[in-house]
Gaussian input, Z-matrix of N, CA and C with variables (Angstrom, degrees):
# hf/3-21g

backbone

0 1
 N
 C     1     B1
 C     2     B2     1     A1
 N     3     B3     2     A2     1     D1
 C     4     B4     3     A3     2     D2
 C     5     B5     4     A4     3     D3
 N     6     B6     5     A5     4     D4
 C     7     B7     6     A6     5     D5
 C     8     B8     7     A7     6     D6
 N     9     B9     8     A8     7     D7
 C    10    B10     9     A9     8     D8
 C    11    B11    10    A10     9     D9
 N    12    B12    11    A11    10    D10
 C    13    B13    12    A12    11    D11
 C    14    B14    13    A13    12    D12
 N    15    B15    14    A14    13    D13
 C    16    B16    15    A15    14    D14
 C    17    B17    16    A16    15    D15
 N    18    B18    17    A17    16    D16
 C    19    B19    18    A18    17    D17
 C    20    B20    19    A19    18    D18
 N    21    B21    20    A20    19    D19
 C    22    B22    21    A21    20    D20
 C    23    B23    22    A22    21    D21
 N    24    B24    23    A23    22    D22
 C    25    B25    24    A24    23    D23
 C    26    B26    25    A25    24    D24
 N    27    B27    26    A26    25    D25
 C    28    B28    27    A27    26    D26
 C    29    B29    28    A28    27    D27
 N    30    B30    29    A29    28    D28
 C    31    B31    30    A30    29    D29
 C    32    B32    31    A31    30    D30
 N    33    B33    32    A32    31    D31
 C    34    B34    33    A33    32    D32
 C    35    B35    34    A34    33    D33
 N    36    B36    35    A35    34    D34
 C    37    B37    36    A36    35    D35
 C    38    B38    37    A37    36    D36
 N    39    B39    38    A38    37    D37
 C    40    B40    39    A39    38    D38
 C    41    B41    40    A40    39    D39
 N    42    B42    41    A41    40    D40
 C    43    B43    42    A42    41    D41
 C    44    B44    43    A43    42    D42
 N    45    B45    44    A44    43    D43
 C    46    B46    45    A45    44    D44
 C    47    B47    46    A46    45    D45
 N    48    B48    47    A47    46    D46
 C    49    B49    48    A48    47    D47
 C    50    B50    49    A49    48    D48
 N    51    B51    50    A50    49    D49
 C    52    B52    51    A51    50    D50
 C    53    B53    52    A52    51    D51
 N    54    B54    53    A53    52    D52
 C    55    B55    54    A54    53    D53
 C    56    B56    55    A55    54    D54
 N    57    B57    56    A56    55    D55
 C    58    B58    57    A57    56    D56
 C    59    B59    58    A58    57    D57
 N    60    B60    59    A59    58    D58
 C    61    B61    60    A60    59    D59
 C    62    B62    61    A61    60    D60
 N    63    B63    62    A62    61    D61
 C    64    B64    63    A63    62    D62
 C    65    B65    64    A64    63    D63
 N    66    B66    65    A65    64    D64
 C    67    B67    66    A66    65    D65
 C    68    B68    67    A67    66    D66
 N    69    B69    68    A68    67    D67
 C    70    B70    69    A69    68    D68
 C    71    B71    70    A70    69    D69
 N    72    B72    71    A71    70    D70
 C    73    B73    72    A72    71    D71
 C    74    B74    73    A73    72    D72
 N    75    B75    74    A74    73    D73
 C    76    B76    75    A75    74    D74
 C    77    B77    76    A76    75    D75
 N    78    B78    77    A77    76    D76
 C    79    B79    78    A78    77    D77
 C    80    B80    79    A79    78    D78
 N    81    B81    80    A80    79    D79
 C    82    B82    81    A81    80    D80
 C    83    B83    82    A82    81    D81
 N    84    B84    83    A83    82    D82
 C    85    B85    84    A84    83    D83
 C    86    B86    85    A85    84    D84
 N    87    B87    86    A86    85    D85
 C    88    B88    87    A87    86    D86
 C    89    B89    88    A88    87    D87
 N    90    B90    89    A89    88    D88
 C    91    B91    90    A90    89    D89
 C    92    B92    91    A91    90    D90
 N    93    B93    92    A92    91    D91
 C    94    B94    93    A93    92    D92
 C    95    B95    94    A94    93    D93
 N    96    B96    95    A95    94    D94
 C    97    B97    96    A96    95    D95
 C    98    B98    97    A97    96    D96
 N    99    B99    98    A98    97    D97
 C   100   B100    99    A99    98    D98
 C   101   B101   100   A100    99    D99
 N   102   B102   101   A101   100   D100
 C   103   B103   102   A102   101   D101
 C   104   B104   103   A103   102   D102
 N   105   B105   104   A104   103   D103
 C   106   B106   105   A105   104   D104
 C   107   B107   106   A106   105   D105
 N   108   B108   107   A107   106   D106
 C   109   B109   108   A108   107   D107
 C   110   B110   109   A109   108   D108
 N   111   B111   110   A110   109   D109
 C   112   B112   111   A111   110   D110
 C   113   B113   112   A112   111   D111
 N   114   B114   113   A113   112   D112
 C   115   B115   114   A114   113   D113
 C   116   B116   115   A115   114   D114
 N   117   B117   116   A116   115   D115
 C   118   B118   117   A117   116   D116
 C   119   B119   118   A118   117   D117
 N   120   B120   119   A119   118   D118
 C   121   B121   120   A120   119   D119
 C   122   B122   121   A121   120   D120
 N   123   B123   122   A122   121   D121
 C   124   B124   123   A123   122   D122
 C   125   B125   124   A124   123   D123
 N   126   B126   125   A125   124   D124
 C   127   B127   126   A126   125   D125
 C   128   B128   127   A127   126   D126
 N   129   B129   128   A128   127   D127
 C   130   B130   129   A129   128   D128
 C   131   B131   130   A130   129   D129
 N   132   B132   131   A131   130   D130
 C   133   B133   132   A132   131   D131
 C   134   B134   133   A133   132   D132
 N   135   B135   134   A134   133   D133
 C   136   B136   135   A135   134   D134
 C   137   B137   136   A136   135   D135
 N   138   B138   137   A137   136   D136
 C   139   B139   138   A138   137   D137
 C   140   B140   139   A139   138   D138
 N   141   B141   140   A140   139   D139
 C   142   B142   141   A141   140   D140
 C   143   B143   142   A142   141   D141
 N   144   B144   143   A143   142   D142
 C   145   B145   144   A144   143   D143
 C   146   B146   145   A145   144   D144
 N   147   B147   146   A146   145   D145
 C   148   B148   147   A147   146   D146
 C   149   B149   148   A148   147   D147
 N   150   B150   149   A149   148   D148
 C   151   B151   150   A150   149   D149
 C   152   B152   151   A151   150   D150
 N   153   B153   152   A152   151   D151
 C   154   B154   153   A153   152   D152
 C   155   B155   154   A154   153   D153
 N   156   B156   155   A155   154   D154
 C   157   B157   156   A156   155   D155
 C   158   B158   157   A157   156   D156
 N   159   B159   158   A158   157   D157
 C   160   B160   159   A159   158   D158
 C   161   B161   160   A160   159   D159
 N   162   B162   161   A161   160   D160
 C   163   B163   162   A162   161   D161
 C   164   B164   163   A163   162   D162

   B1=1.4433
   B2=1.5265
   B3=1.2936
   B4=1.5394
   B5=1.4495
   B6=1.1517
   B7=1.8988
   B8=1.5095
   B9=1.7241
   B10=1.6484
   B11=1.5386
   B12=1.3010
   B13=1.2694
   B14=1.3472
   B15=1.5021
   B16=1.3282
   B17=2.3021
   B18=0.9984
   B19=1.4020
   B20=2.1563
   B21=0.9703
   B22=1.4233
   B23=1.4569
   B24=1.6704
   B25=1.2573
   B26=1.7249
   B27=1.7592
   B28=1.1689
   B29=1.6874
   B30=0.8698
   B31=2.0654
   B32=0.9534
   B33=1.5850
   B34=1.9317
   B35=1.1917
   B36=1.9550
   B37=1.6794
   B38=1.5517
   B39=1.1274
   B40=1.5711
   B41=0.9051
   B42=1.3909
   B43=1.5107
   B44=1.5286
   B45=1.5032
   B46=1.3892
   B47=1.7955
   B48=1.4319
   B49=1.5294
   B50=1.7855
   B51=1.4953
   B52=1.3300
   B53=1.2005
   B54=1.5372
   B55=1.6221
   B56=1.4903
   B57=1.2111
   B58=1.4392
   B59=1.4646
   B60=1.3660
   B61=1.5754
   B62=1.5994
   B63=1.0037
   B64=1.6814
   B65=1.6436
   B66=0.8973
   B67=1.4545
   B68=1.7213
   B69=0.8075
   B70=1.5529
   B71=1.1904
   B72=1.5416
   B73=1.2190
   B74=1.6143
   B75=1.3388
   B76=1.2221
   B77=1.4322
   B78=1.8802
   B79=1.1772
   B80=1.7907
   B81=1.3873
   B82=1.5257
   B83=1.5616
   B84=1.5315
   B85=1.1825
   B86=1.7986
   B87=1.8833
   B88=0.9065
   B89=1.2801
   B90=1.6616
   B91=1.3417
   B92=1.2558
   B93=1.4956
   B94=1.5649
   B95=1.3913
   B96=1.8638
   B97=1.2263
   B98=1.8663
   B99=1.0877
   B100=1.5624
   B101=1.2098
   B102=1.5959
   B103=1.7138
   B104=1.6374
   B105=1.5144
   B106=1.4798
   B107=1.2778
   B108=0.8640
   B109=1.6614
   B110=1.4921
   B111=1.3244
   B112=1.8576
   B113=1.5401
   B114=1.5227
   B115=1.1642
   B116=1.6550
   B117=1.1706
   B118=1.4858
   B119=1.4790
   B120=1.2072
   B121=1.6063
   B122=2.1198
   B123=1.5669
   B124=1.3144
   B125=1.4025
   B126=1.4270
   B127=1.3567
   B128=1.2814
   B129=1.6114
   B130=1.9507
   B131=1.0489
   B132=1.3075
   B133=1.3376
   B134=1.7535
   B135=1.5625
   B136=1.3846
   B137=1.4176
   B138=1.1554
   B139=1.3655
   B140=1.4362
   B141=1.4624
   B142=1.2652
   B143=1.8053
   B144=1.5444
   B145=1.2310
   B146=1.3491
   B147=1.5584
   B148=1.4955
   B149=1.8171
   B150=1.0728
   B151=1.5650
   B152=1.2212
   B153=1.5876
   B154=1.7197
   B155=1.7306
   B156=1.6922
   B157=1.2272
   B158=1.8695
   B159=1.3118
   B160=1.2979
   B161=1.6057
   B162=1.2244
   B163=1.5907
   B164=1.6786
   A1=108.00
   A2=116.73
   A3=118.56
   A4=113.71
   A5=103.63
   A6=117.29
   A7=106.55
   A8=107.67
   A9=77.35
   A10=116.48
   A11=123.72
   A12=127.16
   A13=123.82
   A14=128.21
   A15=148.74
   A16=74.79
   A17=106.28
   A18=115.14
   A19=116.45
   A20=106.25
   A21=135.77
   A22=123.67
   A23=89.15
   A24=117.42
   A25=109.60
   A26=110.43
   A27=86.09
   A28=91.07
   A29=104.89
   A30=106.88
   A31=102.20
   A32=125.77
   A33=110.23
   A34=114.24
   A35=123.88
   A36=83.90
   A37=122.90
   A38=100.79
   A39=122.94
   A40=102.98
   A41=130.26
   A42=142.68
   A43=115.35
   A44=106.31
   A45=145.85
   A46=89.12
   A47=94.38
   A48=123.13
   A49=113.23
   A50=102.61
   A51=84.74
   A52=144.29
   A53=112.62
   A54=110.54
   A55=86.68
   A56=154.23
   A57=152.73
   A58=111.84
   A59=116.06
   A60=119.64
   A61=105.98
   A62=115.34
   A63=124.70
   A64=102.03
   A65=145.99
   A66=169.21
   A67=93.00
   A68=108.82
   A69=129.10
   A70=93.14
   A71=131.02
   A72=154.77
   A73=93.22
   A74=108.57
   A75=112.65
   A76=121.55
   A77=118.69
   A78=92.47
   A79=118.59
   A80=101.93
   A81=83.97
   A82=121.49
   A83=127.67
   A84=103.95
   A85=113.47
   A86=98.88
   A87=118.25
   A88=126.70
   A89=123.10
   A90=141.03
   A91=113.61
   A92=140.73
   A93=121.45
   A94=92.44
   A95=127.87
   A96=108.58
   A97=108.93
   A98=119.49
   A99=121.76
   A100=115.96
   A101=98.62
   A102=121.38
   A103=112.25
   A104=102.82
   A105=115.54
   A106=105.94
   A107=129.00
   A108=152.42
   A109=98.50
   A110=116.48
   A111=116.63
   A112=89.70
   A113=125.85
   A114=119.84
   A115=140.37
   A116=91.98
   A117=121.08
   A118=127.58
   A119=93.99
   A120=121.22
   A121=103.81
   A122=105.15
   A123=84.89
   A124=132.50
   A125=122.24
   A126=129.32
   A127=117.94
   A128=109.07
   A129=99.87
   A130=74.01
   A131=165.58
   A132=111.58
   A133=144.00
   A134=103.88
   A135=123.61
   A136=101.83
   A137=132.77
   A138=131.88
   A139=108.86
   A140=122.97
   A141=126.47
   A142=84.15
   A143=124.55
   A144=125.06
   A145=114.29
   A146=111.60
   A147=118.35
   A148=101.71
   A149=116.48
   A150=140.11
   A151=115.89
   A152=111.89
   A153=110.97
   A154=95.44
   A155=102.87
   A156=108.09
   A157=123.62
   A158=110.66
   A159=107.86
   A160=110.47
   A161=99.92
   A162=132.03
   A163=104.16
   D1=140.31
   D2=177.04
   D3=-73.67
   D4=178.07
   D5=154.43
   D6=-60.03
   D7=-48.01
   D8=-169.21
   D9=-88.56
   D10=-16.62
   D11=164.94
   D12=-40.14
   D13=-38.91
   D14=-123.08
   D15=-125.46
   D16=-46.32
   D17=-178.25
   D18=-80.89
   D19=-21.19
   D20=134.90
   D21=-12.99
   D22=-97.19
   D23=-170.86
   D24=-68.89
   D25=-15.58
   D26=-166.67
   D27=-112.81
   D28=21.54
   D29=158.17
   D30=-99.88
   D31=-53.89
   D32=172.97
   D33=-63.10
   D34=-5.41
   D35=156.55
   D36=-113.12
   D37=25.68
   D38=153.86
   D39=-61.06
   D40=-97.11
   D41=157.99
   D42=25.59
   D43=-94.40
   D44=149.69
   D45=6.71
   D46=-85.45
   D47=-168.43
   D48=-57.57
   D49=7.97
   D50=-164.90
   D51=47.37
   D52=26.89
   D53=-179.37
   D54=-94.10
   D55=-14.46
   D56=-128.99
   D57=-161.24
   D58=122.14
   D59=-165.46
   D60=-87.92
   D61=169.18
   D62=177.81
   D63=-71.31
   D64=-21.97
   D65=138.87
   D66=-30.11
   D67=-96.20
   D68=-177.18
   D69=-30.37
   D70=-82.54
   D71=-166.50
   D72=-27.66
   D73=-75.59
   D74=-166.13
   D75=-51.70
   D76=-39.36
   D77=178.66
   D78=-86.33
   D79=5.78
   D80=166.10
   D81=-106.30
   D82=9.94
   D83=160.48
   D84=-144.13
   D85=34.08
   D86=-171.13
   D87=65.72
   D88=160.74
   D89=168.29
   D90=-33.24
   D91=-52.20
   D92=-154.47
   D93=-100.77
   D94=-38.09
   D95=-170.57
   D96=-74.41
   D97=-18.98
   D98=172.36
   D99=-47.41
   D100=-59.14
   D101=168.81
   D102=-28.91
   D103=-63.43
   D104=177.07
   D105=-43.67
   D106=-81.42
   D107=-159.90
   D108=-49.88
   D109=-46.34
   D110=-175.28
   D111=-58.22
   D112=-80.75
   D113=166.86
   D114=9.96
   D115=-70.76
   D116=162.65
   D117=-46.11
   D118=-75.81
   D119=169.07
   D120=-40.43
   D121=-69.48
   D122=172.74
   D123=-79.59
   D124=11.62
   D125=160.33
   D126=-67.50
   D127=-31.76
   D128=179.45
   D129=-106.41
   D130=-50.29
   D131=-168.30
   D132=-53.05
   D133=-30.12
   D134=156.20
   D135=-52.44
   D136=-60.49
   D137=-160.73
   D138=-61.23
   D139=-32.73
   D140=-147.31
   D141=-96.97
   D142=-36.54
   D143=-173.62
   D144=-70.30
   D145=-8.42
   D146=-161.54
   D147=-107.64
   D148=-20.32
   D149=164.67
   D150=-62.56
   D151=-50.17
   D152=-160.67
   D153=-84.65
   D154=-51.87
   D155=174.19
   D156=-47.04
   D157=-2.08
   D158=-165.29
   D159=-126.05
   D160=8.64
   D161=-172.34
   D162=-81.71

Protein backbone atom coordinates (compact mmCIF):
# COMPACT_ATOMS: atom_id res chain seq x y z
CA UNK A 1 0.00 0.00 0.00
CA UNK A 2 1.36 3.52 -0.72
CA UNK A 3 1.52 6.79 1.28
CA UNK A 4 -1.26 7.97 -0.58
CA UNK A 5 -3.47 5.02 -0.33
CA UNK A 6 -2.79 4.57 3.38
CA UNK A 7 -3.80 8.58 3.43
CA UNK A 8 -7.02 7.62 1.52
CA UNK A 9 -8.33 5.28 3.61
CA UNK A 10 -7.86 7.33 6.51
CA UNK A 11 -10.10 10.40 5.19
CA UNK A 12 -12.69 7.82 4.09
CA UNK A 13 -12.67 6.80 7.51
CA UNK A 14 -13.20 10.17 8.60
CA UNK A 15 -15.86 10.37 6.27
CA UNK A 16 -17.40 7.08 7.30
CA UNK A 17 -17.25 8.55 10.90
CA UNK A 18 -18.77 11.63 10.17
CA UNK A 19 -16.06 13.74 11.48
CA UNK A 20 -15.71 15.06 7.71
CA UNK A 21 -18.38 16.47 5.30
CA UNK A 22 -18.79 15.45 1.59
CA UNK A 23 -17.53 19.06 1.00
CA UNK A 24 -14.40 18.35 2.79
CA UNK A 25 -14.18 14.94 1.34
CA UNK A 26 -14.17 16.20 -1.95
CA UNK A 27 -11.63 18.71 -1.81
CA UNK A 28 -9.21 16.40 -0.42
CA UNK A 29 -9.43 13.48 -2.56
CA UNK A 30 -11.33 15.00 -5.28
CA UNK A 31 -14.70 14.73 -7.23
CA UNK A 32 -14.81 11.11 -8.64
CA UNK A 33 -13.01 9.41 -5.71
CA UNK A 34 -15.58 11.32 -3.16
CA UNK A 35 -18.25 10.23 -5.58
CA UNK A 36 -17.02 6.63 -4.90
CA UNK A 37 -16.93 6.78 -1.32
CA UNK A 38 -20.60 8.62 -1.06
CA UNK A 39 -21.63 5.52 -2.88
CA UNK A 40 -20.08 3.35 -0.59
CA UNK A 41 -20.80 4.95 2.50
CA UNK A 42 -24.60 4.60 1.68
CA UNK A 43 -24.21 1.02 0.64
CA UNK A 44 -23.20 -0.11 4.26
CA UNK A 45 -25.32 1.93 5.51
CA UNK A 46 -28.32 0.17 3.69
CA UNK A 47 -26.60 -2.94 4.49
CA UNK A 48 -26.13 -2.28 8.08
CA UNK A 49 -30.07 -1.12 8.19
CA UNK A 50 -30.96 -4.32 6.44
CA UNK A 51 -29.02 -6.52 9.21
CA UNK A 52 -30.36 -4.89 12.36
CA UNK A 53 -33.78 -4.76 10.79
CA UNK A 54 -33.51 -8.46 10.02
CA UNK A 55 -32.29 -9.42 13.46
Amino acid sequence: MTDEDAGIQEIAAAYYDDEITIDQLTELVGAETAASLRVLKQQLDEDFINEVTDA
